[in-house]
Every structure is written in structure tokens, then in C-alpha cells.
C-alpha positions in Angstrom: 89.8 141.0 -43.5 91.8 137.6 -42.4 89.9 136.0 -46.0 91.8 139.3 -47.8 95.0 138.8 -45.9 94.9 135.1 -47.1 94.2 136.0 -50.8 97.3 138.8 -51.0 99.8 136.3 -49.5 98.4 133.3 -52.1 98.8 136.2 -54.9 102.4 136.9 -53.9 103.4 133.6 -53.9 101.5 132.7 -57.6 103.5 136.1 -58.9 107.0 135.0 -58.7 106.9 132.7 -61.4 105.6 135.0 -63.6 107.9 138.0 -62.6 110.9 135.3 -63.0 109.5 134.2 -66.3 109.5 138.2 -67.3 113.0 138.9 -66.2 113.8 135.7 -68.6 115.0 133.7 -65.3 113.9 130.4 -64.4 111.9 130.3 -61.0 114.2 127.5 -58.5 112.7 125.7 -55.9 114.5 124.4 -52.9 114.2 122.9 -49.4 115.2 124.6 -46.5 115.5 123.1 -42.5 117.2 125.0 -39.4 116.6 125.7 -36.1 114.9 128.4 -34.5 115.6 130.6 -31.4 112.3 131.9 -30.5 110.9 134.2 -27.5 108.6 137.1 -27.3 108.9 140.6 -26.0 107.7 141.3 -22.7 108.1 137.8 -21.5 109.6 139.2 -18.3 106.4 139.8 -16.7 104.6 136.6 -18.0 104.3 133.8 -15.2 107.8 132.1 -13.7 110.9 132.6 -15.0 110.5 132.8 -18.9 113.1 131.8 -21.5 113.6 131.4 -25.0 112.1 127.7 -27.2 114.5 126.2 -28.8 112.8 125.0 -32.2 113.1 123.6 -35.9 111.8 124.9 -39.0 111.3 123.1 -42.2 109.8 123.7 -45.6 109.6 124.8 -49.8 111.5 127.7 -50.7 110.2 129.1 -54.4 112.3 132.3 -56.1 114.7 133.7 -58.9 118.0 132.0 -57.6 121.3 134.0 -59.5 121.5 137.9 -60.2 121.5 141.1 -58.0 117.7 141.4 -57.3 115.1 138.4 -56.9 111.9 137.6 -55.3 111.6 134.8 -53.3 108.7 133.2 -51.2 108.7 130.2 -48.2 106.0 127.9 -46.7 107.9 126.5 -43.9 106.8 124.6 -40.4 108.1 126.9 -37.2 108.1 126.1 -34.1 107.3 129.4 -31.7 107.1 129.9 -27.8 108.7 130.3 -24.2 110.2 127.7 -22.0 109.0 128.1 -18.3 110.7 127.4 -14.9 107.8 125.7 -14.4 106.9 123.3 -17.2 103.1 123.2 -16.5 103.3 127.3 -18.3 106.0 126.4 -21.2 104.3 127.6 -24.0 104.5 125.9 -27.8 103.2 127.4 -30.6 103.4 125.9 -33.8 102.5 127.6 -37.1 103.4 127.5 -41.1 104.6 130.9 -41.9 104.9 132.5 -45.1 107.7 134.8 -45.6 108.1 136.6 -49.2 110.8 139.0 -49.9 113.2 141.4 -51.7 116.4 139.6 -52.3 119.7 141.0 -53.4 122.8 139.1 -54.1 126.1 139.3 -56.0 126.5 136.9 -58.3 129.8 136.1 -57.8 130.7 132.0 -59.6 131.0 129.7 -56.9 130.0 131.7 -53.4 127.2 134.0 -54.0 126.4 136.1 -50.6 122.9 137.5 -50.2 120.5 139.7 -47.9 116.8 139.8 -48.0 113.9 141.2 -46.3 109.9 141.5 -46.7 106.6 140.8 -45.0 105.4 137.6 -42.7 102.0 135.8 -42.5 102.1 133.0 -39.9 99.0 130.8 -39.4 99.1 128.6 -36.2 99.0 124.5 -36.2 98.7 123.5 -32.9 99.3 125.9 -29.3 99.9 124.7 -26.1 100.8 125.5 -22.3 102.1 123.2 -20.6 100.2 120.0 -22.0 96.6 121.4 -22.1 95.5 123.3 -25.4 95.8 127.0 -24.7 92.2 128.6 -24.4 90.7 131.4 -26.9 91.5 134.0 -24.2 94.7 133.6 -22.9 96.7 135.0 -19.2 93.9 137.4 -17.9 91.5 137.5 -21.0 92.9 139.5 -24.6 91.7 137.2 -27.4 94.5 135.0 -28.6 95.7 136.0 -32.0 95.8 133.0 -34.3 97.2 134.4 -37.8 100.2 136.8 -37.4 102.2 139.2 -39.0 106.0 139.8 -38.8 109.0 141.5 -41.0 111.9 139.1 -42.1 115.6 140.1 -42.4 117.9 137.9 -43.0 121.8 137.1 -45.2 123.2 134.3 -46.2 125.6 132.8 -48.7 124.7 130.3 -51.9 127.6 127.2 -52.9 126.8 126.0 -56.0 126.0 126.4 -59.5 122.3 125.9 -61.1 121.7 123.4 -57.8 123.2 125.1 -54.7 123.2 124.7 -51.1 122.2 127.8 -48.8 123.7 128.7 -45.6 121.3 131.6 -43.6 120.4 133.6 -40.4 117.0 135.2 -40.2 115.6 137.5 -37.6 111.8 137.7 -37.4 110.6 140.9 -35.8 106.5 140.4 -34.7 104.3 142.7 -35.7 101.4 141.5 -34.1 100.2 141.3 -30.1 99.6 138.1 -29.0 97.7 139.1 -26.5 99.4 136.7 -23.8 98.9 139.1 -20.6 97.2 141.1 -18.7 95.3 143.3 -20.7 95.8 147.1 -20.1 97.5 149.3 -22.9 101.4 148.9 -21.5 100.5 145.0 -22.4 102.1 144.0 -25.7 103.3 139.9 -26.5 105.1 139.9 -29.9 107.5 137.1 -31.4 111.1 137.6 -32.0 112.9 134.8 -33.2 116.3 134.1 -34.3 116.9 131.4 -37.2 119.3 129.5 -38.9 118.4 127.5 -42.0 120.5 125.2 -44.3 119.0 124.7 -47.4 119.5 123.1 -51.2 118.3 124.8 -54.3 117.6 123.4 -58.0 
């Protein structure tokens, strides 16, 4: 299943040039960094006092820049997790996420505001709590989930001509339990991050 999740995202991401090509519209590739605002539901009821990671993304941007509808797809670096009262149970969760999406815009000369949204598929780098690696079963013994799933929604606006600079927020809305507590069916530990990403587009 995860091999098949893996080969639809590749797909996607090889199918934007060619759907670009189709619409006669070059394919644009940019750079995008921000920061990101990240927590997860539920964290009330995790260990100490649990608050939101403050974190940077940074990565490729591919898709159909101009015009009312595009395609776009990202491989970016995102930092996930909670901060804790207590620093030995801050958790850090690194992954590169792969966002592609519907994008509409008006193509207005000079400022060109946009919305988008689509599917998520996050695969994690590195997790930790506190400064020890975070074990396969994690917080009372659900199996730690490390490829995710989340929807992206997000606007922006576009300065520029052919090569443009992007100004964004995104919201990332978790789709998939991260299995961080206790497990019983009320349990569920999904990301929801907030993001803001500058970017500059060719």
C-alpha cells in the first residue's frame, strides 16, 4: 500500500509538465522558504503543558505559473511538532512533504492573487522527544505513523512578470493519527500547521 501511495504521488508530480505542455503553457519552477506554525490536535492531554513548534520550511515548487486554473506540485523540508513545559517531551518531527494542487488565479499584469488546495504526502526525516530518537511505539503503545497524509489550502499573491516573487499562507489540515497517546478509540494525534512561505518563480 505505502509502495502504491509512493508511485501515485511520483505520477502526479511527472504529470504536470505534460498537462502544462497540453494547455500550451510552459511548466515554472521556483523556490519557496517560510516558517511554519505547527501543533497537533489533541495535544491537551499529551504529557505537560503542550504548545505549538515554531519551524521553517524550504524547497522546489514545480507548476503552470499565469492563467485562471494551474496545477502545481512542492517537495519542501518541514519542520513538525510540540514544544513542552518540560523540554525532555518537546517533540520534533522533521519530514519532506509533498503537496500537489488545484490552483486558481486572476491574471491580473503586475499582482496576480491566487488560492489553491489538494492532497498531502509527508514522509518523516528525522523524530525526536526531547533529545532521544522517538521509539516505533510512541506514549502508551499505537505504532508511530511514519508517512502521512494531509489536505492543503492556502492564497497568496504573485509580483512579477515571467520571473515572480510569491507571498503565501497555507493551512495543513492532518489526515492521519499519529498515534501519539494512549490508545483507546477517543485517542486521535493529527497535525495542523499554519505556514507562511515567500517564494521566487522563473
Amino acid at each position: 500500500m505505502k509502495r502504491t501511495n509512493h508511485c501515485v504521488t511520483l505520477l502526479a508530480l511527472m504529470a504536470i509538465p505534460t498537462i502544462a505542455s497540453a494547455q500550451g503553457k510552459p511548466a515554472g519552477f521556483g523556490l519557496k522558504v517560510g516558517a511554519v506554525f505547527a501543533n497537533v490536535s489533541n495535544s491537551g492531554v499529551l504529557p505537560n503543558d503542550m504548545g505549538s513548534r515554531t519551524g521553517f520550511s524550504a524547497g522546489l515548487a514545480l507548476g503552470i505559473p499565469g492563467g485562471v486554473v494551474g496545477f502545481g506540485a512542492e517537495a519542501l523540508y518541514v519542520q513538525h511538532g510540540l514544544k513542552s513545559s518540560a523540554s525532555a517531551n518537546s517533540l520534533k518531527i522533521d519530514y519532506v512533504s509533498i503537496p500537489v494542487y488545484l490552483r486558481l488565479g486572476i491574471p491580473t499584469p503586475g499582482v496576480q492573487p491566487y488560492a489553491y488546495a489538494g492532497p498531502q504526502v509527508s514522509f518523516e526525516l528525522r523524530c525526536k522527544i526531547g533529545s532521544s530518537d522517538c521509539p516505533d511505539n510512541t506514549f502508551g503503545g499505537g505504532e508511530r505513523k511514519k508517512t502521512t497524509y494531509a489536505g492543503v489550502i492556502g492564497a497568496g499573491l504573485r509580483l512579477g512578470g515571467k520571473a515572480g516573487l510569491t507571498i503565501e499562507g497555507r493551512y495543513v489540515y492532518g489526515l492521519t493519527d499519529l498515534k501519539y497517546g494512549t490508545v483507546t478509540s477517543s485517542d486521535s494525534y493529527k497535525n495542523r500547521d499554519l505556514m507562511i512561505l515567500a517564494g521566487v518563480s522563473f
